[in-house]
C-alpha positions in Angstrom: 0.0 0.0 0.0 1.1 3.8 -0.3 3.2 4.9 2.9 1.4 7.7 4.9 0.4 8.4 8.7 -2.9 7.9 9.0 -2.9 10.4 11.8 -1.2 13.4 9.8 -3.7 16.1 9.0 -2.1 19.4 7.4 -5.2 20.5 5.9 -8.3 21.5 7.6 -11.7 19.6 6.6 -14.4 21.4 5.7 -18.1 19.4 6.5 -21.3 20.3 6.0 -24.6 19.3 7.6 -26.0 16.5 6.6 -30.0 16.3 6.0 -32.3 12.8 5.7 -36.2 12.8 6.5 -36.8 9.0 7.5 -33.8 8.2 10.0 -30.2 9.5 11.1 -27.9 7.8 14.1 -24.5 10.4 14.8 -21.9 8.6 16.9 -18.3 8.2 16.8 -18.0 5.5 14.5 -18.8 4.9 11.3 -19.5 1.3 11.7 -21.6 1.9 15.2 -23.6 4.7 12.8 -24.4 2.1 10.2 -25.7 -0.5 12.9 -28.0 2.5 14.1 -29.2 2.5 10.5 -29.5 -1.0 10.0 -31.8 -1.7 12.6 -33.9 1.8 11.3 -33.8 0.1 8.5 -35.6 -3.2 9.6 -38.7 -1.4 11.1 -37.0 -0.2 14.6 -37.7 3.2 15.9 -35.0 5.7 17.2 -35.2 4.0 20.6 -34.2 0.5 18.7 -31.1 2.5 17.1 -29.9 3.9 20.3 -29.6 0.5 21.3 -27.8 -1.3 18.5 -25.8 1.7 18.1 -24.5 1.5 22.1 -24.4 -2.1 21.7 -22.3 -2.0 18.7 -20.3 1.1 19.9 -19.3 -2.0 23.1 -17.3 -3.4 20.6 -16.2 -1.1 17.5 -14.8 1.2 20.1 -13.7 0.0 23.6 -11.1 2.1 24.1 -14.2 4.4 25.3 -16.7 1.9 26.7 -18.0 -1.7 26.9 -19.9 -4.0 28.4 -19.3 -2.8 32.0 -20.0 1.0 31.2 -22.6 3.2 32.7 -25.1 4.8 30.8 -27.7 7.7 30.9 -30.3 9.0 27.7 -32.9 11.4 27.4 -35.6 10.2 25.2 -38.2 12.3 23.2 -41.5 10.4 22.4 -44.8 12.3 21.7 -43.9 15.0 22.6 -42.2 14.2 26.2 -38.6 14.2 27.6 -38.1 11.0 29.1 -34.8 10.5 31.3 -33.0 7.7 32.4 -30.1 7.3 34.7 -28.7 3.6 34.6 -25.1 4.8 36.2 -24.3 1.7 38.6 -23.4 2.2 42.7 -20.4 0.6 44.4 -20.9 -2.9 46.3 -22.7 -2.9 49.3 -19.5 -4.7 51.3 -17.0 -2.2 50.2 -15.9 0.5 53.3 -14.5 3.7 53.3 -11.8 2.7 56.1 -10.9 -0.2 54.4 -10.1 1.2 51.4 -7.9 3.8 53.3 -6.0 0.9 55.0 -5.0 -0.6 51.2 -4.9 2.8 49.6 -3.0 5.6 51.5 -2.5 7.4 48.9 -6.1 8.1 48.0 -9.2 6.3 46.4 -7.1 4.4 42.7 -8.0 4.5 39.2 -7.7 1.1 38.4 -7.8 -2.7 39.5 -11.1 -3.8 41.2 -11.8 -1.0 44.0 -12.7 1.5 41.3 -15.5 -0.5 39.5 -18.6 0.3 40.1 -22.1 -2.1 39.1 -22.3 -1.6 35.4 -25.2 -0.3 34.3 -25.4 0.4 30.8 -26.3 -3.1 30.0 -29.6 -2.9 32.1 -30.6 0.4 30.3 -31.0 -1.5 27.1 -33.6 -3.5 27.5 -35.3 -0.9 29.9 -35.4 1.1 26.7 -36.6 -1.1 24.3 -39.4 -2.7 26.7 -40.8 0.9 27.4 -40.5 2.5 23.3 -38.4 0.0 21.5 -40.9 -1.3 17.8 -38.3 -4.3 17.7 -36.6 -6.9 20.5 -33.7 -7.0 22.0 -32.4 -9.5 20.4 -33.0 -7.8 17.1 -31.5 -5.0 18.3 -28.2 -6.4 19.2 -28.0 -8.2 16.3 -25.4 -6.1 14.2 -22.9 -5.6 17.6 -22.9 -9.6 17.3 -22.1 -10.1 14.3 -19.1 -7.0 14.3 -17.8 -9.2 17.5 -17.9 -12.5 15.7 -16.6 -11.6 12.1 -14.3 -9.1 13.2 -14.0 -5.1 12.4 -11.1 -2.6 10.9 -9.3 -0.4 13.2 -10.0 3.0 12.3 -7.4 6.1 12.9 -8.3 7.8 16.5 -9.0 4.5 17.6 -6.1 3.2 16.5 -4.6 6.0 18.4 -6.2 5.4 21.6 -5.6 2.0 21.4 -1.7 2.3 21.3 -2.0 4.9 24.4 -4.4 2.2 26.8 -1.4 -0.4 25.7 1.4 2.1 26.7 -0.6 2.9 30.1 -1.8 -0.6 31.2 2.1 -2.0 30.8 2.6 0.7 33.5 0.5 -0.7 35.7 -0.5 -4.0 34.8 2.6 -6.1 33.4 3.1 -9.4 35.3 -0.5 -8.7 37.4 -3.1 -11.8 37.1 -5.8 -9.0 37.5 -5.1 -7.7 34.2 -4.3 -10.7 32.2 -7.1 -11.0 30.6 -7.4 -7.6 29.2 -3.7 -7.9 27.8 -4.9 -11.5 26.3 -8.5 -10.0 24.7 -7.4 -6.6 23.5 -3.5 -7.0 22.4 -1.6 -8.9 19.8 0.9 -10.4 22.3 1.2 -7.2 24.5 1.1 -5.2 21.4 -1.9 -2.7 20.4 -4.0 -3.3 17.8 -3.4 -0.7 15.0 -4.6 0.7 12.1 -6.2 -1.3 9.8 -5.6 -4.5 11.5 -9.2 -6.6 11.8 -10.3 -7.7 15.6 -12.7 -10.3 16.6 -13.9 -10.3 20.0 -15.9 -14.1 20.2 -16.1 -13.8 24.2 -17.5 -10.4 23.6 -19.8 -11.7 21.0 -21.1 -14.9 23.3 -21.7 -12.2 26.1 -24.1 -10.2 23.8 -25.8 -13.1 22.8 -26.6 -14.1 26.9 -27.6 -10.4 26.8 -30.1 -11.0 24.0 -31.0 -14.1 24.9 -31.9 -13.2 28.5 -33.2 -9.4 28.7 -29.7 -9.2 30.5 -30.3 -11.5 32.8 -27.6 -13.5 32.6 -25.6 -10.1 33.0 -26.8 -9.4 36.1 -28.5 -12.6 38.0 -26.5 -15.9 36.0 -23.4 -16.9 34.5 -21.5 -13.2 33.8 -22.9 -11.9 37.2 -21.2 -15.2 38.8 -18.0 -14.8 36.9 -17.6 -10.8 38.1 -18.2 -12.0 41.7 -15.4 -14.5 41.2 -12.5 -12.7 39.8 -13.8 -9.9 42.4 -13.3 -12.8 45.3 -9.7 -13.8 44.0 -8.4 -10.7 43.4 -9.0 -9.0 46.3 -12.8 -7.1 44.9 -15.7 -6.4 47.0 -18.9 -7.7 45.1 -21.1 -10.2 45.8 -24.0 -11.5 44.0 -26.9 -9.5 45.4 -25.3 -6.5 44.2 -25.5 -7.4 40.9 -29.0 -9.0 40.9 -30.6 -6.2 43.0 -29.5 -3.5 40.3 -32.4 -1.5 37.9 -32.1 1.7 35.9 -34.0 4.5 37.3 -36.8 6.7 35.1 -35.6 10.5 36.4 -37.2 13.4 35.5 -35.0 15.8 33.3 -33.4 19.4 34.4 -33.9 22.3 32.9 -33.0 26.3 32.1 -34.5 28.5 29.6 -31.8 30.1 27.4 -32.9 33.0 25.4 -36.3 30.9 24.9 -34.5 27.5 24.2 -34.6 25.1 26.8 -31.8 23.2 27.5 -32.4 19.5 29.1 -29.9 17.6 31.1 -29.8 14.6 33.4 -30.2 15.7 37.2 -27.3 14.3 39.6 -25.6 12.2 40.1 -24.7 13.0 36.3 -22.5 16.7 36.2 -25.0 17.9 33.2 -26.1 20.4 35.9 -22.8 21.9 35.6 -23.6 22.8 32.4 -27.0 24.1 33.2 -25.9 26.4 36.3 -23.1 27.7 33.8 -26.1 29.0 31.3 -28.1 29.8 33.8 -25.4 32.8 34.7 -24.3 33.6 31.3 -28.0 34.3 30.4 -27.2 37.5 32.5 -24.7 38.5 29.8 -25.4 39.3 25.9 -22.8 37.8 23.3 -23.3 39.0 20.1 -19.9 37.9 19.0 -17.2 35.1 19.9 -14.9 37.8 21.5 -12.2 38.0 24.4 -15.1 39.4 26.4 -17.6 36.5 25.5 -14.6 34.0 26.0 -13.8 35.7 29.3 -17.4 35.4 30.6 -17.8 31.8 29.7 -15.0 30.4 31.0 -15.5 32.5 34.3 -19.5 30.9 34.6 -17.6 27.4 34.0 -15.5 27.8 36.8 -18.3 29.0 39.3 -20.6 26.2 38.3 -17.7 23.7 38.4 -16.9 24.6 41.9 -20.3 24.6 43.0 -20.8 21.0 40.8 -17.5 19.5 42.7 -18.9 20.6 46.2 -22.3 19.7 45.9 -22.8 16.5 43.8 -23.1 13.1 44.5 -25.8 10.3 44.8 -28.4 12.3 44.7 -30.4 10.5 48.0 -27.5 11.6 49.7 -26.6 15.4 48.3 -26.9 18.4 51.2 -29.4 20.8 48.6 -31.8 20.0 46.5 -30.7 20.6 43.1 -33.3 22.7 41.8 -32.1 25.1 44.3 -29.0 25.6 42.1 -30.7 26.4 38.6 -32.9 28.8 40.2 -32.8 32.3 38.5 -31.9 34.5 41.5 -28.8 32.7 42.0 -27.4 32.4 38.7 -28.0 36.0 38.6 -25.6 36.5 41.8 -23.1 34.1 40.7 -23.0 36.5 37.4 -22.7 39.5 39.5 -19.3 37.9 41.1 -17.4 38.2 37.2 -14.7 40.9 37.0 -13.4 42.0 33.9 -10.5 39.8 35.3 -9.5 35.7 35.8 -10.9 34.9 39.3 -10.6 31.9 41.6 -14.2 31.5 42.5 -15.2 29.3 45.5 -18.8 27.2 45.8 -21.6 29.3 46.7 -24.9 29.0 48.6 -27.7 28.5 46.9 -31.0 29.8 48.6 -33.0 26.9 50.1 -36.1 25.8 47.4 -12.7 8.6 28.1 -16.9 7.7 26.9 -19.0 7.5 24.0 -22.0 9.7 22.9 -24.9 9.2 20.4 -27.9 10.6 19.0 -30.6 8.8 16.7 -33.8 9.8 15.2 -36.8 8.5 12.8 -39.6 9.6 10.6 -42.4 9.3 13.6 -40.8 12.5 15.5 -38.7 9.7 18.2 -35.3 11.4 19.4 -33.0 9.9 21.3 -29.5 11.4 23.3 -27.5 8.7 25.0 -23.9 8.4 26.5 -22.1 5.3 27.5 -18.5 4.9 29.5 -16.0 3.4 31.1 -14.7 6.7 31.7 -10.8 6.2 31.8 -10.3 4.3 28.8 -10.7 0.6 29.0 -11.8 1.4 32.1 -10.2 -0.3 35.1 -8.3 -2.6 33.1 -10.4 -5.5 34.6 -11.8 -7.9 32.3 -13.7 -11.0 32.7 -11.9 -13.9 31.8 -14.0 -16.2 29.2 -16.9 -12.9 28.3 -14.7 -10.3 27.1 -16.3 -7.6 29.9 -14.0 -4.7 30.5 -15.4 -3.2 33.8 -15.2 1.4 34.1 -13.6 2.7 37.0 -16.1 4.9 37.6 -15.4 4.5 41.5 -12.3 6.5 41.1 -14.3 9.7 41.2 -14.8 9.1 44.8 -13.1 10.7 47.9 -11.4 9.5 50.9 -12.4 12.5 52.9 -15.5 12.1 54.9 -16.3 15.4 55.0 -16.7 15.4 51.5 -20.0 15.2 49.5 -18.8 12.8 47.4 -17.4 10.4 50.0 -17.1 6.7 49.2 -19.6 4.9 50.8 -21.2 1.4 50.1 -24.0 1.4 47.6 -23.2 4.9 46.9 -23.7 6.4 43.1 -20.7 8.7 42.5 -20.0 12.3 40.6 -20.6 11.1 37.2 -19.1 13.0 34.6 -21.0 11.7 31.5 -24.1 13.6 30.2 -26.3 13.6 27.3 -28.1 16.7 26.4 -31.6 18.0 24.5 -32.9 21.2 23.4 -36.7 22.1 23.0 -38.3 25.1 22.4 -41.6 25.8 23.3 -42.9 22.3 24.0 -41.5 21.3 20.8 -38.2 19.1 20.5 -35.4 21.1 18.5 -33.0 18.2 19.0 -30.3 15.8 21.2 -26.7 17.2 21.2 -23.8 16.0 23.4 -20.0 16.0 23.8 -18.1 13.5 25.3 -15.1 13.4 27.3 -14.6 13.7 31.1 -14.6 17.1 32.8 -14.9 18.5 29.1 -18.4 17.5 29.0 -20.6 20.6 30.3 -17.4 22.7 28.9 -18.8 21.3 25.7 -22.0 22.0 26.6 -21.9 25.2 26.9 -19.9 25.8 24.4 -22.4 24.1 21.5 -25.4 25.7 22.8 -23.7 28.9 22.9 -22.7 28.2 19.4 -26.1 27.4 18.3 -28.1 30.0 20.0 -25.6 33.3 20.8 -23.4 32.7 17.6 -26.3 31.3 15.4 -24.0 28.6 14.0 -25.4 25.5 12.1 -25.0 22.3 13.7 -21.8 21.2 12.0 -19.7 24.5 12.6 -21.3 24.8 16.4 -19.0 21.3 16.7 -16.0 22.2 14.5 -15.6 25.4 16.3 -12.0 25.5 18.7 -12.8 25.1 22.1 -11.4 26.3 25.6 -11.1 24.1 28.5 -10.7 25.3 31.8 -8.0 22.4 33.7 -7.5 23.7 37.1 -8.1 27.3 39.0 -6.7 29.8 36.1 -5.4 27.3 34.1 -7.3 27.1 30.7 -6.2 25.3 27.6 -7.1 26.2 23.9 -7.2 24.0 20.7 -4.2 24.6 18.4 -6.4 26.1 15.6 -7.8 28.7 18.5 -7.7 32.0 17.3 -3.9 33.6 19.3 -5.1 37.1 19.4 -8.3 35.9 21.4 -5.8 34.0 23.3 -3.1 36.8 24.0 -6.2 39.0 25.0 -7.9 36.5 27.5 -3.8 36.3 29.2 -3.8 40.1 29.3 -6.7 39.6 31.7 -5.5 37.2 34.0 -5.9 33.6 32.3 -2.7 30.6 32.1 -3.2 30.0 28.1 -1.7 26.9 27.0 -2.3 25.7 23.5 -3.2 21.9 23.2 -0.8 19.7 20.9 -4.1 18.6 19.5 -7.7 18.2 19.7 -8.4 14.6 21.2 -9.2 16.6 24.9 -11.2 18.5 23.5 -14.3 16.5 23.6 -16.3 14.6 20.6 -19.8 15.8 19.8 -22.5 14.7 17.7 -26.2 17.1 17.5 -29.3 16.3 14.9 -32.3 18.6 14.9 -35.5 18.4 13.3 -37.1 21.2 10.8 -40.3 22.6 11.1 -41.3 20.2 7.8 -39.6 17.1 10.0 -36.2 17.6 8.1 -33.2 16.1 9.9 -30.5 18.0 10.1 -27.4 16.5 11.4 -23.6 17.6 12.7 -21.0 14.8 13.3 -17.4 15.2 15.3 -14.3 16.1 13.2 -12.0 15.2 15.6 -12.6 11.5 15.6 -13.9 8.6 13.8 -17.7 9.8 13.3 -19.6 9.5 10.8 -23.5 10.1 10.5 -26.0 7.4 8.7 -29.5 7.9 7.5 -31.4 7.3 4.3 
């Protein structure tokens, strides 16, 4: 073949949106896409595509999620916004001191005390009971088949895969808890790169227990059992009733009206309230163009709803305010009137008392769906289950060892979840799902899109190719390399670290579609990964 690096991009890609009327499933792969619109194809709904697209996404990109992910989606049918959390909780025999005793150092990011009950399983056939046309075994159909006959590596993932590789040798070589993810996912200890075909059969003969079983043999038979084992040998917490006593939860969406959209979230334990409290203060403002004031202002909201986000959420059974209390008008207004014309260090407030993957489908009857799956660091905890090809997140890692703060481990405890889908509707009718994946980039991302759409009036493909800021830490913020540098020498004039990014895989990966008046769908895919939309 010609000699080039697939990863090597001198010239900037131009996209435009792309328009269908009977179906369109946006993700972050191409092949996950087309599974979307297979099952569209077949007589399935929007719902049905979610599915088989997550499913599939399990094993065309597990360098993001997989079979042990978490999961959350907002669903529009007749006219409704559905939402449903299906994020797992820790083990019920798991203790904050003993986790202090074998980790001094702080709560760890891999092995088995960072896994959390997967949930993301259990939200598909939640979803297809309630709205799914087809079954579940229908739906997982294509994800089956892409595990047993085997799929191309594409370029970011080819990408990611090499850096999980590089990071799980670290900690991992010579370690029976993560010989099993070195025998399913290398080639003798060596990443899987571009081009090359893997098959996953264990995956595939999970899925099919999955299918076979509503999930559950996931969570009640022969997986379940094999989790609780490994867990037992290698030092775990589970045990079997912590599997079989888990359900996703129907929540009821969050909301602000911004400049007469209004933009839809997850409540907590997700962080999509972060995103919400951050419009909720810039609504105060007017941007009529992408200047260093607007910049200024935006990233000065995202660090007061971040600190406010970090102090305040957790499960949300166990959370010291009610939520609400933090989108309500009055105090976004005060948090607004805190911004100086200069970078601050803002501290949480009081309100007054009253690495993932991201989707969006849609079909002809007016069915939307936004849904997010993870493992969030990666393969997640590098744990897989030997003989079913189930990499477990880490999830856990999020928690703290300080009991005096909100987010304290406990057992049977949901943590700070950092994944978030997000849906915009404008008077009672749906506009569309949007969402950008990627750890504390996500509301950043947020923000950033909707802003895009509604300040900046963007379409939905240059509201995602836009170059983004990301605050990291107090004044700290980084900027994509194609971010404008006399924007960027202006925001350091008044007070902000500026480091420019290497490259845009941080940055988040976003995917929106939105329906026209005449039931057009318009759609906007990533360009800094993989995506691709399908629809016909």
């Amino acid at each position: 073949m010609i000699p080039y690096d697939i990863l090597y991009q001198p010239y900037a890609s131009n996209r435009f949106c792309i328009t269908a009327q009977n179906g369109m499933v946006a993700t972050g792969s191409a092949l996950a896409s087309a599974a979307g619109l297979e099952v569209l194809r077949k007589g399935g709904n929007a719902i049905d595509a979610a599915v088989a697209t997550a499913a599939a996404l399990t094993v065309v990109e597990p360098t993001a999620n997989g079979l042990g992910s978490d999961s959350f989606a907002l669903v529009w049918v007749k006219d409704r916004l559905y939402g449903l959390n299906s994020s797992g909780y820790s083990p019920k025999h798991i203790s904050l001191e003993d986790v202090r005793k074998r980790n001094p150092e702080g709560m760890p990011k891999f092995g088995w005390t960072p896994v959390m009950v997967p949930g993301a399983v259990k939200a598909w056939p939640t979803l297809v009971k309630r709205f799914g046309k087809l079954s579940l075994k229908e739906d997982l159909e294509p994800a089956i088949r892409y595990a047993e006959e085997g799929y191309p590596i594409s370029p970011v993932l080819s990408e990611m895969w090499k850096k999980s590789a590089a990071l799980y040798h670290e900690i991992g070589d010579g370690k029976q808890e993560f010989a099993e993810w070195f025998r399913v996912f290398t080639k003798d200890g060596k990443p899987y790169e571009f081009g090359d075909i893997v098959r996953l059969p264990d995956h595939a003969k999970t899925l099919c227990l999955i299918a076979d079983t509503d999930a559950d043999a996931f969570y009640k038979g022969e997986v379940a059992q094999q989790l609780v084992r490994q867990s037992e040998r290698d030092g775990g917490y589970f045990c079997i009733e912590d599997l079989a006593e888990y359900e996703s939860e129907w929540v009821e969406p969050i909301s602000v009206n911004y400049r007469g959209y209004d933009v839809w979230e997850i409540p907590p334990n997700g962080q999509g309230i972060v995103a919400l409290m951050t419009l909720n203060i810039l609504k105060e403002f007017s941007f009529e163009k992408r200047d260093a004031q607007a910049v200024h202002r935006q990233l000065e909201a995202m660090k007061i709803a971040f600190k406010d986000g970090k102090h305040y959420i957790t499960d949300p059974s166990r959370m010291s305010v009610d939520y609400h209390d933090l989108l309500r008008s009055e105090y976004g207004a005060a948090r607004a009137r805190e911004i100086t014309e200069t970078a601050g260090l803002p501290t949480h407030g009081i309100p007054p008392k009253g690495g993932t993957v991201y989707l969006c489908t849609a079909d002809r009857e007016g069915n939307m769906v936004s849904y997010i799956q993870s493992n969030y660091n990666g393969f997640g905890s590098g744990i897989t289950l030997e003989g079913y090809g189930v990499t477990l997140a880490n999830r856990g890692s999020d928690f703290s060892l300080n009991e005096n703060d909100a987010n304290v481990l406990a057992p049977h405890k949901k943590s700070y979840h950092t994944i978030i889908p997000g849906f915009l509707t404008k008077g009672g009718k749906a506009v569309g799902p949007f969402g950008v994946m990627g750890g504390y980039m996500q509301p950043q991302g947020h923000v950033q899109v909707v802003q895009n759409l509604v300040d900046f009036h963007l379409n939905p493909q240059m509201a995602l190719d836009a170059p983004r800021w990301q605050w990291i830490r107090e004044k700290t913020i980084e900027l994509e390399p194609t971010f404008d540098h006399a924007l960027a020498e202006q925001l350091a004039r008044r007070g902000h670290d500026i480091r420019f990014a290497l490259n845009g895989f941080s940055f988040g990966r976003g995917q929106i579609i939105q329906r026209l008046d005449n039931g057009v769908l318009v759609g906007g895919t990533e360009s800094r990964t993989d995506s691709n939309i399908a629809c016909y």
